[in-house]
C-alpha positions in Angstrom: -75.1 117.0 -1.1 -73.8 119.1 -3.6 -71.2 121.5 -3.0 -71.6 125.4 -2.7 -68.7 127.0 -4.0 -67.4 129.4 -6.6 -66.7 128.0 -10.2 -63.0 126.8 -9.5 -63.8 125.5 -5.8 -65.8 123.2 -7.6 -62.9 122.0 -9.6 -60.7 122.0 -6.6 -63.9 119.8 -5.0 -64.1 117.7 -8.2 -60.3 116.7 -7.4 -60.6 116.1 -3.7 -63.1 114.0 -5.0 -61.7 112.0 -6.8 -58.8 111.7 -4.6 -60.8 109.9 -2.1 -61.5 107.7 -4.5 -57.4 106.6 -5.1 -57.5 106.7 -1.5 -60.0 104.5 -1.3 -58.3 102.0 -3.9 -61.7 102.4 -6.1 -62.0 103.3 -9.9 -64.6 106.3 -10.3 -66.0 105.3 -13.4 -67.5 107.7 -16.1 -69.9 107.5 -19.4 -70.5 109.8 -21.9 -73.6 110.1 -23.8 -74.2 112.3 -26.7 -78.0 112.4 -27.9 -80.2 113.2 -31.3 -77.4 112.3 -34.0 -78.6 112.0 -37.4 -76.3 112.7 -39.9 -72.2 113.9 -40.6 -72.3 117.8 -39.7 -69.6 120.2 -38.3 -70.8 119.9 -35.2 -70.3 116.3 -34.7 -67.3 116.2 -36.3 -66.1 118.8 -33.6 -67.5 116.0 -31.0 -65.7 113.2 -32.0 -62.5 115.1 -32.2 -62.8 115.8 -28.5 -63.8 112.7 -28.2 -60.2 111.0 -29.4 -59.6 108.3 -26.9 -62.6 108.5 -25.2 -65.5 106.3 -25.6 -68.8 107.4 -26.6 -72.1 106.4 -27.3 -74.3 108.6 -29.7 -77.6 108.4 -29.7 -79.3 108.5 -32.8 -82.7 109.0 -34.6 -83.4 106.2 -36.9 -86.1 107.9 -38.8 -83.7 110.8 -40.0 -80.3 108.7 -39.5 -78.5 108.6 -43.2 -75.5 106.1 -43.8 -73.0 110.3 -43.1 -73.1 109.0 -39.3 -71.4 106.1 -40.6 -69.1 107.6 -42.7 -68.2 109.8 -39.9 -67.7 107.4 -37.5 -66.3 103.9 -39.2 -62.4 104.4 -38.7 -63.3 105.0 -34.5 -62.9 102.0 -32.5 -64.4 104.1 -29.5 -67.7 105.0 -30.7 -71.0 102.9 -30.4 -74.4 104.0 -31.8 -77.9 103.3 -29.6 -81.2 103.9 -30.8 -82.4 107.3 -30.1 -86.5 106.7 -30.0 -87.7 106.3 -33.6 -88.4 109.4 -35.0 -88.4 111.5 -31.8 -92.5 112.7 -32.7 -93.9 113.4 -29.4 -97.6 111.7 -29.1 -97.7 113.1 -25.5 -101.7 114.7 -25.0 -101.5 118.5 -24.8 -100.5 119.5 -21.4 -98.4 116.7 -20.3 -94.6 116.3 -20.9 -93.1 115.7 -24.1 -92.7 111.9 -24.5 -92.6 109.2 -27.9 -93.1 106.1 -26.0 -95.2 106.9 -23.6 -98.0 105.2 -21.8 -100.7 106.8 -24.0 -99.6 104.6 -26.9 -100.2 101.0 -28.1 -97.5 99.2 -26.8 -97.7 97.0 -30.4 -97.0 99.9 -32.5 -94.5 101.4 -30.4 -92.5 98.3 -30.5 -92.9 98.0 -34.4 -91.3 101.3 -34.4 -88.4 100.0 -32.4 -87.8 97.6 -34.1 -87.8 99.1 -37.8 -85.3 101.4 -36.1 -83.5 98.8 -35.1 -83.2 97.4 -38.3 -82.1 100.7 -40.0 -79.5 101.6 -37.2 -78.1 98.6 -37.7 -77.8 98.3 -40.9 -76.1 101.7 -41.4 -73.9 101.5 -38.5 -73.1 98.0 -38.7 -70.8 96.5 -35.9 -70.5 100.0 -34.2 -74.5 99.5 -33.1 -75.5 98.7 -29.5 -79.0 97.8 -29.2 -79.7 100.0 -26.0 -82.7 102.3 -26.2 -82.5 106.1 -25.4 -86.4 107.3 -25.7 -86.5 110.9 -26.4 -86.9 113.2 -23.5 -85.8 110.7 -21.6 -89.1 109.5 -20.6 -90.8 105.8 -21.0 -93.7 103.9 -20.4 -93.1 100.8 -17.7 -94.6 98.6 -19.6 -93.2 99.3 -23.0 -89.3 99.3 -21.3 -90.4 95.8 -19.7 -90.8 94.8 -24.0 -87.5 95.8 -24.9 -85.8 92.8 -24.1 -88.1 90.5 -26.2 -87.4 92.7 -29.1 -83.8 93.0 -29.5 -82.5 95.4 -26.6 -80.2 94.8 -24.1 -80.9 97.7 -22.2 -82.7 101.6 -21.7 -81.1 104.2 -21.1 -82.8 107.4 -19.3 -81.8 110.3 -17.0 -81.4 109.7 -13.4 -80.7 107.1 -10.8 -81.4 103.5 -11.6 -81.5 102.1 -8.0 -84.7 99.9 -7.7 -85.0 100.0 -11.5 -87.1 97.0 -12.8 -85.6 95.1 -15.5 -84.1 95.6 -18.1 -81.7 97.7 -15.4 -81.0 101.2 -16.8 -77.6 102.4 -18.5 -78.4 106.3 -16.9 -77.2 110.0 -17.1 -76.8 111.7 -14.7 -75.3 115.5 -15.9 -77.2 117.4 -18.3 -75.0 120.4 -19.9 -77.9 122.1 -21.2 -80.5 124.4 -19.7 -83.7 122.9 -21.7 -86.0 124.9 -19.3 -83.8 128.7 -19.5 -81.5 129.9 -21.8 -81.2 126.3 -24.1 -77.1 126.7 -23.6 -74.7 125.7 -20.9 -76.4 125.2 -17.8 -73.0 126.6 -16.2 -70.2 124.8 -14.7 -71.5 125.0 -11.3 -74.6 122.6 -12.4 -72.8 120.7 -14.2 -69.7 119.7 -12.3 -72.7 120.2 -8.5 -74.5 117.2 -10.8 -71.4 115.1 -11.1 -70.1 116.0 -7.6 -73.2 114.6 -6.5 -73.1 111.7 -8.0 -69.6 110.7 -7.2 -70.4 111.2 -3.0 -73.3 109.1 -3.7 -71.6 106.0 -5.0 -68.7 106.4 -2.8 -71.1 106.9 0.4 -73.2 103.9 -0.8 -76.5 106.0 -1.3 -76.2 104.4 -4.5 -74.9 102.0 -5.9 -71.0 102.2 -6.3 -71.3 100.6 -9.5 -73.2 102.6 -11.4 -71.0 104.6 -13.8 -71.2 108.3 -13.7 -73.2 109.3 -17.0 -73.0 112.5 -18.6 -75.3 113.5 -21.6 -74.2 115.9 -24.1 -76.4 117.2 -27.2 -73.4 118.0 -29.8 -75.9 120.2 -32.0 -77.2 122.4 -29.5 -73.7 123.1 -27.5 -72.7 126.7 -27.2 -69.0 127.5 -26.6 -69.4 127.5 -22.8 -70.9 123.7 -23.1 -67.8 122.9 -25.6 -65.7 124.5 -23.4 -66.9 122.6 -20.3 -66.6 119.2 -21.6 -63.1 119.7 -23.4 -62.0 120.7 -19.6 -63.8 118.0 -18.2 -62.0 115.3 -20.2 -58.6 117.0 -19.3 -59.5 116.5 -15.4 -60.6 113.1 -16.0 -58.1 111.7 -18.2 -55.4 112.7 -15.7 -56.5 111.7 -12.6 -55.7 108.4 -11.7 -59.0 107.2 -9.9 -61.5 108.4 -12.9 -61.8 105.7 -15.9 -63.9 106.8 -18.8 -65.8 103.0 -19.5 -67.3 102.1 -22.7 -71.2 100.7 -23.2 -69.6 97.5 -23.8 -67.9 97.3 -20.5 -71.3 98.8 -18.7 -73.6 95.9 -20.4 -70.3 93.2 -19.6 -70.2 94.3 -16.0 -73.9 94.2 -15.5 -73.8 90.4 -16.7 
């Protein structure tokens, strides 16, 4: 369903978009998720000035997460933490995917590490923690996301569609600005904006559901200036168009109740 166009058709497409959506009297709601925090650096100080205004859930590593996120973040009313994995160690056999919690684990010791990242997240991040897990790599084991709940998380957050999710229902991503598989930099703003494109005629079009915010997942320490670029253009679009509505984490986990 994605578009084929040149780079600024695809903003032009983003638009019409999103114009369907005020046409349609519907809010096209939008997430941001920015993944493998651990500490106060340039590059996250760069984020959360682009992020002014807009809310944004970090992701971060409990293991190497010292009280400079903190720091960073206190004075901003629109940042939440969430729990990144634990030390984002992957235990996956050689051969398969890259995973922390996966299902070749014990399910006690991998929620014994949750948990003793919970504790640390929370304690440095205080009331700007959401107890929502992101496992590294996006990947999970069934069984151990079917735990979270009786130990202390509200909800798990991967990459991709949550429709037919079992419980806890997923708080998803759905862009990915980084080519992880090529070059490691800006997968290019035809992917990217294709992705959210996609995504959009989905919702509206009822493929999926229409309440399921748009999710986009940014890593600030890998970006490149294209990725930088890309997002800071993004937000422009966004924030002007009446029908798109960058949502909290709080207001995804309140509408879900």
């Amino acid at each position: 369903m994605s578009p084929q166009c040149g780079n600024e058709t695809f903003w032009t497409v983003l638009e019409t978009e999103l114009d369907r959506w005020t046409d349609e009297d519907r809010a096209a709601t939008l997430w941001w998720r920015d993944d493998d925090a651990i500490a106060e650096t340039p590059a996250l100080n760069r984020l959360l000035r682009l992020a002014e205004g807009t809310p944004l859930a970090i992701a971060a590593i409990p293991t190497h997460t010292n009280p400079s996120l903190r720091k960073a973040t206190a004075q901003l009313k629109n940042i939440r933490i969430l729990q990144h994995g634990f030390s984002h160690t992957n235990h996956a056999p050689e051969g398969q995917k890259k995973s922390e919690f996966g299902p070749h684990r014990v399910l006690e010791v991998m929620a014994a590490e949750a948990v003793q990242g919970r504790e640390k997240l929370s304690s440095i991040a205080e009331d700007s923690f959401c107890p929502i897990f992101v496992p590294p790599w996006n990947r999970i084991d069934a069984d151990f996301t079917a735990r979270l709940p009786d130990i202390g998380f509200t909800a798990v957050s991967v990459f991709g569609t949550a429709q037919g999710a079992a419980p806890p229902e997923p708080i998803n991503v759905h862009i990915d600005l980084i080519d992880w598989r090529g070059s490691r930099k800006f997968v290019g703003e035809d992917v990217a904006l294709g992705a959210l494109i996609d995504h959009l005629i989905k919702r509206r079009t009822g493929v999926c559901p229409v309440t399921e915010a748009t999710g986009m997942m940014t890593h600030h320490l890998d970006h490149d200036e294209g990725t930088w670029r890309f997002v800071e253009r993004l937000l422009d679009v966004t924030q002007t168009h009446p029908a798109a509505r960058w949502i909290s984490v709080d207001t995804l986990l309140e509408d879900r109740s």
